[in-house]
Backbone as a ProteinNet text record, in pm:
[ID]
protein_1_A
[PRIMARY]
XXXXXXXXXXXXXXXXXXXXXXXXXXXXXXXXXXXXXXXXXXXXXXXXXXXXXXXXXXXXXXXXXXXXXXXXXXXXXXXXXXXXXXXXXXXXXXXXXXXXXXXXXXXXXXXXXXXXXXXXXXXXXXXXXXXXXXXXXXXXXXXXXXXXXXXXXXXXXXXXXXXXXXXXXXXXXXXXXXXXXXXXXXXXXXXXXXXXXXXXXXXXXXXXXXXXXXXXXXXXXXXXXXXXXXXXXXXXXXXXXXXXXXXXXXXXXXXXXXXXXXXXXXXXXXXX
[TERTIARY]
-1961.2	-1940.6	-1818.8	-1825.7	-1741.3	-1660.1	-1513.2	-1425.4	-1290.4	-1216.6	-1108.8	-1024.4	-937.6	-871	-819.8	-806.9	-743.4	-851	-932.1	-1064.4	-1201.1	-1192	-1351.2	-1344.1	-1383.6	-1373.3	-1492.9	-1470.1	-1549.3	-1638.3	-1790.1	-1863.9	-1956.1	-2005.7	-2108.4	-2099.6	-2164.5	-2144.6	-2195.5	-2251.3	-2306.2	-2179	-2227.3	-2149.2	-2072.4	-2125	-2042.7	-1994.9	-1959.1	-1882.6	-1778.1	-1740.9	-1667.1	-1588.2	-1639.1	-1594.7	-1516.5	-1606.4	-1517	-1421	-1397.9	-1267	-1166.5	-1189.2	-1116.6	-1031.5	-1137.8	-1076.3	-1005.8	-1019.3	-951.9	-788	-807.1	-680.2	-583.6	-648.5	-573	-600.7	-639.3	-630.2	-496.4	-482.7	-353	-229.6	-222.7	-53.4	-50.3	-157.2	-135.5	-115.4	-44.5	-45	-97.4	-189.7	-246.2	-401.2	-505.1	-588.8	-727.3	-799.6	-918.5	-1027.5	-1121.3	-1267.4	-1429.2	-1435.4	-1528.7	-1682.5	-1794	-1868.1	-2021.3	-2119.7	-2257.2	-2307.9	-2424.4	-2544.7	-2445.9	-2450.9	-2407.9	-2435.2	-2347.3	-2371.8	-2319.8	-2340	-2282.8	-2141.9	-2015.6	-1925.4	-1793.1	-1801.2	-1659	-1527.3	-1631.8	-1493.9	-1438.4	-1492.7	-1444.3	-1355.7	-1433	-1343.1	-1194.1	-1195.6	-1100.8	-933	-1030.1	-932.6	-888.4	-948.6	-884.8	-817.8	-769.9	-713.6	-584.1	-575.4	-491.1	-380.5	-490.2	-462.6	-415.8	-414	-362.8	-238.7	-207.2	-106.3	32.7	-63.3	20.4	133.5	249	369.6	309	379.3	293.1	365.7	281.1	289.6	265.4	225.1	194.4	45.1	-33.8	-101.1	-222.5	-371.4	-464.1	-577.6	-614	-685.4	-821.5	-881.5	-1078.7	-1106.6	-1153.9	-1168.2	-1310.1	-1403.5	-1533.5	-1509.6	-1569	-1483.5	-1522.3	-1682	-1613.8	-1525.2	-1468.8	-1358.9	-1225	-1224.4	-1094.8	-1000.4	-868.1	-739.9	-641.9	-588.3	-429.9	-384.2	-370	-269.8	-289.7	-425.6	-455	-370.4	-297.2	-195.5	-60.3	10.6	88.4	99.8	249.9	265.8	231.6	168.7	144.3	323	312.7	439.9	493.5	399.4	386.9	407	402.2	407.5	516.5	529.8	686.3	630.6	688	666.5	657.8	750.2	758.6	650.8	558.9	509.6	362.5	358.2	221.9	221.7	390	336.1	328.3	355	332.6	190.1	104.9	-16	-127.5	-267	-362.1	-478.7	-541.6	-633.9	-763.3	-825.7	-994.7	-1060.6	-1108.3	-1206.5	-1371.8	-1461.1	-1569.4	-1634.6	-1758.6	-1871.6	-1738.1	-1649.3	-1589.8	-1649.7	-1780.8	-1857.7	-1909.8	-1886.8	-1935.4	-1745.3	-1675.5	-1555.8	-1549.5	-1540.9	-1532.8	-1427.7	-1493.9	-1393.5	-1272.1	-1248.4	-1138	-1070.4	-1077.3	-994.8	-981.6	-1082.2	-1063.8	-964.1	-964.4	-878.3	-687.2	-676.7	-577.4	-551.5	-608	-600.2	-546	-600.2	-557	-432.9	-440.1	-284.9	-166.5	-202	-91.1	-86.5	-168.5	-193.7	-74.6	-104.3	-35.7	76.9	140.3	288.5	317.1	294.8	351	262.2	322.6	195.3	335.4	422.2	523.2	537.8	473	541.7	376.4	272.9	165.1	95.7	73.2	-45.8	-117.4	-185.4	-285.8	-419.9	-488.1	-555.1	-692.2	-811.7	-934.1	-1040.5	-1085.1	-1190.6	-1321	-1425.1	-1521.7	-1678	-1746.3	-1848.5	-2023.1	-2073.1	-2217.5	-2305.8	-2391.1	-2536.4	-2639.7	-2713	-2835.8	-3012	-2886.7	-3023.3	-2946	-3011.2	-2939.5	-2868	-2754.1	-2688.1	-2516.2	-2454.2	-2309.4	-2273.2	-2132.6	-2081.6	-2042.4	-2075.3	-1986.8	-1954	-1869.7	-1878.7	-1899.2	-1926.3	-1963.4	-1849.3	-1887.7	-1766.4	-1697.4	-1735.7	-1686.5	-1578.7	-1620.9	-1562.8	-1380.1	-1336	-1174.2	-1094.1	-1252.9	-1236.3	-1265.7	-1330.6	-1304.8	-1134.2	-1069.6	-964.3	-893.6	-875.6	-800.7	-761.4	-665	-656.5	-675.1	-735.3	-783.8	-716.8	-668.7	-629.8	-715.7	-827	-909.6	-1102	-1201.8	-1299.2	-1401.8	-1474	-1602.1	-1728.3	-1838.2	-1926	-1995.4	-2002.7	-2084.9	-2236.6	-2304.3	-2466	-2535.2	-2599	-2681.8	-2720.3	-2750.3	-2832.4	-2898.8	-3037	-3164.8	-3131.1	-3020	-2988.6	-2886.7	-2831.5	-2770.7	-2828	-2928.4	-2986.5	-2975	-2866.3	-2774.8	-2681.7	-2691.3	-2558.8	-2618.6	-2755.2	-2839.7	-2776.3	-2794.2	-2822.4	-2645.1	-2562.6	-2468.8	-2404.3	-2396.4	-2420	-2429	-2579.3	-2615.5	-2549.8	-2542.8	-2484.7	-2297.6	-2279.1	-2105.3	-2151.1	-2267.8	-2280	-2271.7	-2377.6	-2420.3	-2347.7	-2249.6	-2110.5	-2010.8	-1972.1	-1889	-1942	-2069.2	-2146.8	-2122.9	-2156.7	-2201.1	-2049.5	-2106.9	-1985.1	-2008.2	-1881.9	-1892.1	-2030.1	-2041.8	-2157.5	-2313.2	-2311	-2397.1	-2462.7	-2347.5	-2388.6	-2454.7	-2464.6	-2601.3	-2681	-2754.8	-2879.3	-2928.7	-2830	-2849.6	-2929.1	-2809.8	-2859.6	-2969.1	-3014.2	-3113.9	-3292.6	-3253.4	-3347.4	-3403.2	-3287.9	-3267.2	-3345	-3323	-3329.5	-3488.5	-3514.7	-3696.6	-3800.5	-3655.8	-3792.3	-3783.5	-3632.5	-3628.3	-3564.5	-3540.5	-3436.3	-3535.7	-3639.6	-3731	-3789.1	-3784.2	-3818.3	-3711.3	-3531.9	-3497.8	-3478.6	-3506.1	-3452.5	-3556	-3698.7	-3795.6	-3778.5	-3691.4	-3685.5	-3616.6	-3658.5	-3605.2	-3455	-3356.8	-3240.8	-3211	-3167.1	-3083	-2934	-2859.6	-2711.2	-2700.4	-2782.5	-2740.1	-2719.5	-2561.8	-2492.8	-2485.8	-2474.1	-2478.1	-2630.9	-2722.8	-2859.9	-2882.1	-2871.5	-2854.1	-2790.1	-2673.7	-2594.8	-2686.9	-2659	-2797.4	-2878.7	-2964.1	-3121.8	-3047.2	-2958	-2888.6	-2830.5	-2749.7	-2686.4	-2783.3	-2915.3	-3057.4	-3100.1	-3114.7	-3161.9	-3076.7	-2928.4	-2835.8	-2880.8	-2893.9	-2852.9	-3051.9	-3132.4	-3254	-3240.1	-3187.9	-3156	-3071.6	-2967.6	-2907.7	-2935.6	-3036.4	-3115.3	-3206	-3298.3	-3401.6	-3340.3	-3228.9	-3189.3	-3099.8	-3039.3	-2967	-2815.3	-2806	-2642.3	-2543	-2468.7	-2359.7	-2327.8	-2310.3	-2231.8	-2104	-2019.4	-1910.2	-1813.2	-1880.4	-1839.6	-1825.7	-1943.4	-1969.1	-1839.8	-1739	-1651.2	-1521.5	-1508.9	-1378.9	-1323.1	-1507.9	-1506.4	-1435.8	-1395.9	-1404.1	-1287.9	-1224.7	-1088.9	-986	-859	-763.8	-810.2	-741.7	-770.9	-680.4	-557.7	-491	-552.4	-659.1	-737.6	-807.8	-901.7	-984.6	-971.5	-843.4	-797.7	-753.9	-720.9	-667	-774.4	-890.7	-1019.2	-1094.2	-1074.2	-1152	-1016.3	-955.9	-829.9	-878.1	-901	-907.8	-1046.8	-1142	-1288.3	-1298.9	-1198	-1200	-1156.4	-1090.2	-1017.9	-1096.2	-1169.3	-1252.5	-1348.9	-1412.5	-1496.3	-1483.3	-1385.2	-1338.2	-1309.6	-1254.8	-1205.5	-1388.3	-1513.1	-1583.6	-1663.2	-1686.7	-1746	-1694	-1589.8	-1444.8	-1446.7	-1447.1	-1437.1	-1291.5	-1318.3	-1148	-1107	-990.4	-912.9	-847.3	-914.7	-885.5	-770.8	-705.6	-628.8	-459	-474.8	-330.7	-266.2	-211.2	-211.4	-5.5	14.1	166	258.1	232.3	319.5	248	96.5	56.8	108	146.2	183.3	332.4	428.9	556.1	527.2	429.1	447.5	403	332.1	259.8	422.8	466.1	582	725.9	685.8	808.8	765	636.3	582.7	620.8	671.2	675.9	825.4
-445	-546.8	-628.4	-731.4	-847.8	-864.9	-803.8	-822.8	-892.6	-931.6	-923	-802.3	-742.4	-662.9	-728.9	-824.8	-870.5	-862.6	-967.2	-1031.3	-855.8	-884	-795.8	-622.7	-568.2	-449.2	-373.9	-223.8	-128.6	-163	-204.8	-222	-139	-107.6	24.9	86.4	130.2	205.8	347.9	375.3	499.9	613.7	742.6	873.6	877.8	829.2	865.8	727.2	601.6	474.1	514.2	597.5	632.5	767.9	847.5	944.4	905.8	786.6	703.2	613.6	575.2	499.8	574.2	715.8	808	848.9	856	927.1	831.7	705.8	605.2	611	629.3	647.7	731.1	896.3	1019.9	986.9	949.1	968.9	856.7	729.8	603.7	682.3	809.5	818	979.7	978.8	1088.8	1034.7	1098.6	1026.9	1089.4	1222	1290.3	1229.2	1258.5	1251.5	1240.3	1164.6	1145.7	1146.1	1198.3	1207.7	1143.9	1027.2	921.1	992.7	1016.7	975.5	934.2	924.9	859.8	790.5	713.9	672.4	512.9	436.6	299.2	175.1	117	44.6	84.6	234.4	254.7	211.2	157.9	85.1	202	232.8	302.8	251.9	151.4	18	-51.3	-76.4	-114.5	-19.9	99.4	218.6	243.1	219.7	242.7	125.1	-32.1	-146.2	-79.7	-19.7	-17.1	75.2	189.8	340.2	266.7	127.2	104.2	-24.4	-72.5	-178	-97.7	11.2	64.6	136	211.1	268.2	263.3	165.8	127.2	27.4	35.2	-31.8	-209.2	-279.3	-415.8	-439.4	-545.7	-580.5	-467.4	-377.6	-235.9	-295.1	-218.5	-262.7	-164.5	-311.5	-153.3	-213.4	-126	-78.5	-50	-114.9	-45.1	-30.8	97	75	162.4	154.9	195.8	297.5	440.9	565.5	549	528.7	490.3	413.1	307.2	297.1	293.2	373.7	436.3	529.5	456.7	540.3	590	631.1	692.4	582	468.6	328.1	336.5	284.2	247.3	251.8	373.1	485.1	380.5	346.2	276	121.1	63.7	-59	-109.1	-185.9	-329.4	-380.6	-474.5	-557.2	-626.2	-664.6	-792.5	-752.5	-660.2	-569.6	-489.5	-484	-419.4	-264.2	-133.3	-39.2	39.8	-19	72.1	24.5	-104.6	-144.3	-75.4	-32.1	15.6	137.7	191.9	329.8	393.3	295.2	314.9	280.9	206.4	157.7	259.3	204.9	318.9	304.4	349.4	324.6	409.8	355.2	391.2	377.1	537.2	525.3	612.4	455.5	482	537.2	569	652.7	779.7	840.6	942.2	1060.7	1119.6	1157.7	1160.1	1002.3	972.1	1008.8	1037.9	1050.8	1177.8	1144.5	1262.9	1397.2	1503.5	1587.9	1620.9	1560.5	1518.8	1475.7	1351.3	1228.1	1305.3	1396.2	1469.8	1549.1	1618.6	1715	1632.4	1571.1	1480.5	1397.8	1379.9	1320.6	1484.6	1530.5	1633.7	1697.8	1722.9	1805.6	1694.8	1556.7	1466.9	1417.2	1454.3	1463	1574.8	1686.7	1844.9	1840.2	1755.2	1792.8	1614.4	1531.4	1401.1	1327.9	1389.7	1288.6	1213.1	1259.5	1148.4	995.7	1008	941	833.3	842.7	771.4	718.6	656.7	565.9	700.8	676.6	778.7	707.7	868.1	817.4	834.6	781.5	769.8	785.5	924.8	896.9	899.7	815.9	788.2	844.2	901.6	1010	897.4	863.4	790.3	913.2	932.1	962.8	943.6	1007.3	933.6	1011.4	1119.8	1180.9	1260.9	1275.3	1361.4	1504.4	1524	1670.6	1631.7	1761.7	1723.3	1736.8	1709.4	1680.9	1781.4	1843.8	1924.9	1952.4	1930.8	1928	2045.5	2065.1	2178.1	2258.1	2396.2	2448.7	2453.3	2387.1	2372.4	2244.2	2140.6	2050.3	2043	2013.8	2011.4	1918.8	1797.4	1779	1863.6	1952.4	2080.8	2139.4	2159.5	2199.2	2108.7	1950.9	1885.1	1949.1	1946.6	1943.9	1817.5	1847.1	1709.5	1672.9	1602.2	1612.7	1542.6	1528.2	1488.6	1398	1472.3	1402.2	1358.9	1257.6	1218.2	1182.4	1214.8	1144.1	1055.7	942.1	828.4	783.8	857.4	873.4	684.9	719.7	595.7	488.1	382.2	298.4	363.4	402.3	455.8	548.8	608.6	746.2	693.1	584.2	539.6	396	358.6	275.4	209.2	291.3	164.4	77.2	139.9	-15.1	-118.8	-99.3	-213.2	-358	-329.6	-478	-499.6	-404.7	-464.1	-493.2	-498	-522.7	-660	-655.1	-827.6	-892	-873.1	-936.8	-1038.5	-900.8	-911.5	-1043.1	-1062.9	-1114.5	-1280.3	-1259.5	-1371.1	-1468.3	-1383.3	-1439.4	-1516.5	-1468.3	-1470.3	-1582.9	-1592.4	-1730.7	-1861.5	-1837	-1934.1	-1975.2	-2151.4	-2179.6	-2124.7	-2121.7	-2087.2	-2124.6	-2241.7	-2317.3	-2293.7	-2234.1	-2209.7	-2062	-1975.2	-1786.5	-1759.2	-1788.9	-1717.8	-1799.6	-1887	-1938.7	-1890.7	-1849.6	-1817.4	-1652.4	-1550.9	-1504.6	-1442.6	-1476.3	-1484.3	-1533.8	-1595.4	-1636.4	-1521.3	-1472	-1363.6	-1213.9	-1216.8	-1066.4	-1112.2	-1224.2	-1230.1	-1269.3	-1270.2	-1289.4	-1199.9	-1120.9	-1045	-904.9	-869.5	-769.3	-698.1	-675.2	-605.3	-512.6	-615.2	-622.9	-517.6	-587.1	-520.2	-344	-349.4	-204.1	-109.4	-140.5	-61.5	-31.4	-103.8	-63.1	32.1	128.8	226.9	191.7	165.5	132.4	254.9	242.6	374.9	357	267.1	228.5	211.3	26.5	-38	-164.1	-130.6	-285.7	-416.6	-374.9	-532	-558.9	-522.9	-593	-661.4	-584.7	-608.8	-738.9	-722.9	-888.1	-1002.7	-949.2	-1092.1	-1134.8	-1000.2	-1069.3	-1156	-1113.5	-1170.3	-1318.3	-1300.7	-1460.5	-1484.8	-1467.3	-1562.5	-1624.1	-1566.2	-1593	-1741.5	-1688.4	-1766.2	-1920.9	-1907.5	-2043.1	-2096.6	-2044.3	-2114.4	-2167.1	-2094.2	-2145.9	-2268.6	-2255.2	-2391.1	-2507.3	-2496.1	-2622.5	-2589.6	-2565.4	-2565.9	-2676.6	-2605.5	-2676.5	-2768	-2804.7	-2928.7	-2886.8	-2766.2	-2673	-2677.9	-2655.6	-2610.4	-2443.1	-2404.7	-2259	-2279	-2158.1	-2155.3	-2196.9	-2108	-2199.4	-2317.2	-2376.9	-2523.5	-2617.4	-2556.1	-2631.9	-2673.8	-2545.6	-2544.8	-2656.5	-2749.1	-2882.1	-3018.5	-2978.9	-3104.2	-3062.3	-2951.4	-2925.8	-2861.3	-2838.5	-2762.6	-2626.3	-2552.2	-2425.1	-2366.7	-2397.5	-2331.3	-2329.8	-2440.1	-2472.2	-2349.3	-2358.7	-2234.6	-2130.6	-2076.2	-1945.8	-1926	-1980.7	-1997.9	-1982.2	-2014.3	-2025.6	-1861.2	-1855.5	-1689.8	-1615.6	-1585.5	-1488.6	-1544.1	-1624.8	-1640.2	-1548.9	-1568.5	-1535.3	-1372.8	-1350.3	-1197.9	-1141.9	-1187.2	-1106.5	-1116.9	-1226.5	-1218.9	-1087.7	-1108.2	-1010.4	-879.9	-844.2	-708.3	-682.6	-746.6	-788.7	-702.1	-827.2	-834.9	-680	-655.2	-506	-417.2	-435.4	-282.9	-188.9	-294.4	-232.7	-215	-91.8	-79	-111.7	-215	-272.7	-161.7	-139.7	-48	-66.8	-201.8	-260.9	-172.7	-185.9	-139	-43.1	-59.7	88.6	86.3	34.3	28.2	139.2	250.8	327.8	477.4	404.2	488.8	496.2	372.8	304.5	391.3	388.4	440.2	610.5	611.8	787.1	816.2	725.9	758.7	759.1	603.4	578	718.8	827.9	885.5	1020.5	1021.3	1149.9	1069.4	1024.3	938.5	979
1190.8	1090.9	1129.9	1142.8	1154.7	1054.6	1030.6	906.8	933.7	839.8	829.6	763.5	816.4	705.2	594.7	618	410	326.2	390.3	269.4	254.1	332.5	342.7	233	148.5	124.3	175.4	198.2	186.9	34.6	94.3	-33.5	-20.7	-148.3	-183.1	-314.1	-371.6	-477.2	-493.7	-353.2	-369	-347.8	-321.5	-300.7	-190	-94.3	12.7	87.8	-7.4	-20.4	-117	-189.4	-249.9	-171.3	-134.6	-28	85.4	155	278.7	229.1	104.4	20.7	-0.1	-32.2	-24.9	72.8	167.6	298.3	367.8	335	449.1	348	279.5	196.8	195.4	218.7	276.5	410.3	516.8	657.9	675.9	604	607.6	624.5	603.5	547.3	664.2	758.6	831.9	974.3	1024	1161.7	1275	1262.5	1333.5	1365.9	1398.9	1488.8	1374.6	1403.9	1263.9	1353.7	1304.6	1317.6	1251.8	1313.3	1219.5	1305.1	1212.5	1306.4	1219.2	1306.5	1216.3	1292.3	1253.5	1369	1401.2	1491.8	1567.4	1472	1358.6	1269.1	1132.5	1121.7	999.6	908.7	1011.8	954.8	958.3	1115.8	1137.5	1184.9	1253.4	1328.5	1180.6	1098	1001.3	899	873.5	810.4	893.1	1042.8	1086	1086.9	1066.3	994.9	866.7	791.6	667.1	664.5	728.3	761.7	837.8	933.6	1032	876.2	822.9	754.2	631.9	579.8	451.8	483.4	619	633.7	717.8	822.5	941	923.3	1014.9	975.4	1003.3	951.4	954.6	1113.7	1183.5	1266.1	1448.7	1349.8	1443.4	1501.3	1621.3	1727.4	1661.2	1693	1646.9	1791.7	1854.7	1960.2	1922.5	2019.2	2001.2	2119.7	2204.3	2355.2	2320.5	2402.4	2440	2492.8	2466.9	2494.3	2672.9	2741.8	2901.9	2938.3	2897.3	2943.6	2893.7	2810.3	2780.5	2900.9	2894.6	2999	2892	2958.9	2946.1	2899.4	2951.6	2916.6	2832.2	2781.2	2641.7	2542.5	2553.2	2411.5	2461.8	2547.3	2568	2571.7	2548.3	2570	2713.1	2712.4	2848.3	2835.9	2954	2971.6	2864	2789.9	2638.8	2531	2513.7	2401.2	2382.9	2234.7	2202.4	2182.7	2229.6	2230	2085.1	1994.5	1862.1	1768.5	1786.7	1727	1811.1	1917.8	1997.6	1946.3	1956.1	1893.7	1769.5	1663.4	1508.9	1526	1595.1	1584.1	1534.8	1629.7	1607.5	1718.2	1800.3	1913.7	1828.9	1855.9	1816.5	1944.6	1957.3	2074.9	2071.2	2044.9	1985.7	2132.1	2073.2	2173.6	2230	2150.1	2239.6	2293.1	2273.3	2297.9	2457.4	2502.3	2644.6	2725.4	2679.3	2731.2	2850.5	2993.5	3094.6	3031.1	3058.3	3046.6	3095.3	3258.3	3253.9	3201.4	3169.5	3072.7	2899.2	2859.2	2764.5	2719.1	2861.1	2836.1	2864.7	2949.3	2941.3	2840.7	2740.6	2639	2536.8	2526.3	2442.2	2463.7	2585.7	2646.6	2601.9	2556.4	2528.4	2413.7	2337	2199.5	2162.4	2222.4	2187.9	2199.2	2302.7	2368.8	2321.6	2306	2240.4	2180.9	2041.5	1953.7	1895.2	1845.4	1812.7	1890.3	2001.2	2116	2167.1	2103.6	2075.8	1972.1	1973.9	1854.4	1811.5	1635.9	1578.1	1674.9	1723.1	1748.4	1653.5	1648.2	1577.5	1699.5	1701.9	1760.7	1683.5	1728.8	1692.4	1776.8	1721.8	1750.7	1717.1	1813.4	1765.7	1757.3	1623.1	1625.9	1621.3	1699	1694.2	1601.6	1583.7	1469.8	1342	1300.6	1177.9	1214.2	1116.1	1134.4	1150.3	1157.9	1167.2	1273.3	1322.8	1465.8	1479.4	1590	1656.4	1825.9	1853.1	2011.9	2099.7	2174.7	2248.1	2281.7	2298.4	2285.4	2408.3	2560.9	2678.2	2677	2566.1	2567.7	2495.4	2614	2558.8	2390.2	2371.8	2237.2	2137.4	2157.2	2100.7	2021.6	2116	2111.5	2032.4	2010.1	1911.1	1789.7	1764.4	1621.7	1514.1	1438.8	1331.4	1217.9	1192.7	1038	943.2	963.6	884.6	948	914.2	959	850.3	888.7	783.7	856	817.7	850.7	770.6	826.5	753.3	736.5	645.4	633	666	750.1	758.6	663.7	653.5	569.2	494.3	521.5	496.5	358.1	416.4	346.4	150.3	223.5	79.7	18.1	-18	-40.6	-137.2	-230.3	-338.5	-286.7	-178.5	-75.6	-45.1	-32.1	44.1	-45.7	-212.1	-240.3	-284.4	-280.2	-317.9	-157	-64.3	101	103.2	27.7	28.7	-16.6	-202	-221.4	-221.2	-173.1	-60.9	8.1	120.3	186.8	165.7	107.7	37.1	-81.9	-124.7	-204	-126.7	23.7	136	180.9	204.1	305.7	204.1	27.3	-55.7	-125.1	-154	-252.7	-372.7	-449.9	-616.6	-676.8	-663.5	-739.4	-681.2	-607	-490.1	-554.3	-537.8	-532	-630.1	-762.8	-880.7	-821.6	-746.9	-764.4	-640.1	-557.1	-396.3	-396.2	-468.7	-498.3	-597.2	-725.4	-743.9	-683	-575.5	-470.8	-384.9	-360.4	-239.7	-344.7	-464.5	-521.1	-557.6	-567.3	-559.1	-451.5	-376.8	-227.7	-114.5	-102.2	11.3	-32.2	-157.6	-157.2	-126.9	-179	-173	-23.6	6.9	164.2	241.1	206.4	275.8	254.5	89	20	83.6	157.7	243	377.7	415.5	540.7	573.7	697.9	731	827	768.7	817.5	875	1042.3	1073	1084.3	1140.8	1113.2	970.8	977.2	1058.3	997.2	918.9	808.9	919.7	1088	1089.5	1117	1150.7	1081.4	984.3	875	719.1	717	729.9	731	828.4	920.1	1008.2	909.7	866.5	811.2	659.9	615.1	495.5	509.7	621.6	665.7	731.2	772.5	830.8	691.3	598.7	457.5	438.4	406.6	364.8	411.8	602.9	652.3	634.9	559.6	562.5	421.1	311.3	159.8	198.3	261.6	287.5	318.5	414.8	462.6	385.3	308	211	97.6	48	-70.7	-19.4	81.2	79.1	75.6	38.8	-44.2	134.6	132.1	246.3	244.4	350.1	334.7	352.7	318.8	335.8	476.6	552.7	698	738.2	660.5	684.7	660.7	530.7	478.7	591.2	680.8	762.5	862.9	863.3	917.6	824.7	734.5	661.3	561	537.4	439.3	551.7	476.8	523.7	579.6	665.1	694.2	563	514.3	418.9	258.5	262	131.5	130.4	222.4	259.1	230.8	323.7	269.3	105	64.4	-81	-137.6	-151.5	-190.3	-172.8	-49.8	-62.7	-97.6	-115.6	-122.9	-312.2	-378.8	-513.1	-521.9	-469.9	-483.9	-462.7	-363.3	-315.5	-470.7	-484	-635.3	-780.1	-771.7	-868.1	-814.2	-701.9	-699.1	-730.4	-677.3	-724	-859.8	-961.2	-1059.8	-1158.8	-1108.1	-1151.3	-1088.8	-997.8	-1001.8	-972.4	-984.5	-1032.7	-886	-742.3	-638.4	-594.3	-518.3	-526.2	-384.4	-400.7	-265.4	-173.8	-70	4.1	135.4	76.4	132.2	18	-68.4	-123.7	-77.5	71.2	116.1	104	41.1	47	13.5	-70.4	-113	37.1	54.5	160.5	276.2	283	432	451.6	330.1	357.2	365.3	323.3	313.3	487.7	535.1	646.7	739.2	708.1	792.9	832.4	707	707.9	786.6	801.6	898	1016.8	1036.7	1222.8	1272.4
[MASK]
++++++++++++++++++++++++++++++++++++++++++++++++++++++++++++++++++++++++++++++++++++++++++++++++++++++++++++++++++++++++++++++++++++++++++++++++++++++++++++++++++++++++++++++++++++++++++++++++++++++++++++++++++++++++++++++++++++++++++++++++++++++++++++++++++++++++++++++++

């Protein structure tokens, strides 16, 4: 999913959208080692903005490397970079699963003997069928210690997210004057459609087929999307505009900003 950490929330209303709101909340203020995992889509790169974005010192470094090519560097400052801000940060390294056991076990042995002295790291686990994670017991990720893991159930599996998903979506794309008629369009011609499908991630599908909707209502009716505006106003109008809209939304379906991570952020700051 394509987010910002300010604007965007963890949306859902099911059980385990409330579980992962949770957990991104107790994992913010730990500075040890987290465990995301679930099928490719489910919304860990994003769980992991809001874990970096609720606890981390501001201006601290957040990392996404593809677990093949993940190094050693990674955990460290480059030339450009200020070191205290790399290492308050946080590195996320998805598919860790495909990670050599070499590089595994070197990763762990420096986890063990300097974790003060690196970024939290987040590794991230893809599945591709049902069941819980567990790594083999040859494997030196094995040996980590965790301070906390979740797994994130597929689409398919929580299917009260589907329409509030959409409608996130479809609020985000549309102007004010635009979103009840946009969506009401959408809840009689496609929700339907999409609430059947056998989703295995996969929220950024969902959004495609949603913003495909969006940009055919637009040219149907003549209306603009939101994007459309950035040609023709301020960039600072703009922002002012969704930063107002974000808050109504929440306001209006009592979602909780998984951004307030401030009293989290210091508690995290004082384990360092």
């Amino acid at each position: 999913m394509q987010s910002t950490d300010r604007f965007d929330p963890i949306v859902g209303d099911s059980e385990a959208i409330h579980d992962l709101r949770t957990f991104v909340l107790e994992m913010s203020v730990e500075s040890g080692s987290v465990l995301l995992s679930g099928a490719p889509g489910v919304g860990k790169r994003l769980a992991v903005r809001k874990i970096h974005a609720a606890g981390s010192f501001p201006g601290s470094r957040l990392k996404f490397v593809h677990g093949p090519d993940f190094c050693i560097d990674d955990l460290h400052a480059s030339c450009d970079e200020i070191p205290t801000l790399v290492q308050l940060g946080t590195v996320y390294i998805g598919s860790a699963q495909l990670l050599s056991d070499e590089l595994a076990r070197e990763l762990v042995n420096l986890i063990q003997t300097n974790s003060a002295g690196i970024p939290r790291i987040i590794l991230g686990i893809d599945l591709v069928s049902d069941g819980a994670v567990c790594f083999s017991a040859t494997s030196p990720l094995a040996e980590l210690e965790i301070c906390g893991s979740l797994s994130i159930p597929a689409l398919r599996e929580r299917p009260e997210d589907i329409s509030a998903i959409s409608r996130y979506q479809i609020w985000a794309s549309s102007r004010p004057e635009d979103f009840e008629d946009r969506w009401k369009q959408f809840t009689l011609t496609m929700l339907g459609e999409v609430l059947a499908r056998p989703w295995h991630g996969n929220v950024p599908e969902l959004l495609e087929a949603v913003t495909a909707f969006c940009s055919r209502e637009s040219k149907r009716s003549g209306t603009a999307l939101l994007g459309n505006l950035t040609e023709s106003v301020s960039a600072h109008w703009l922002q002012d505009q969704i930063d107002r809209m974000h808050e109504n939304l929440l306001e209006r379906w009592g979602f909780e900003d998984s951004l307030q991570g401030g009293e989290a952020g210091d508690a995290r700051r004082s384990l360092r």
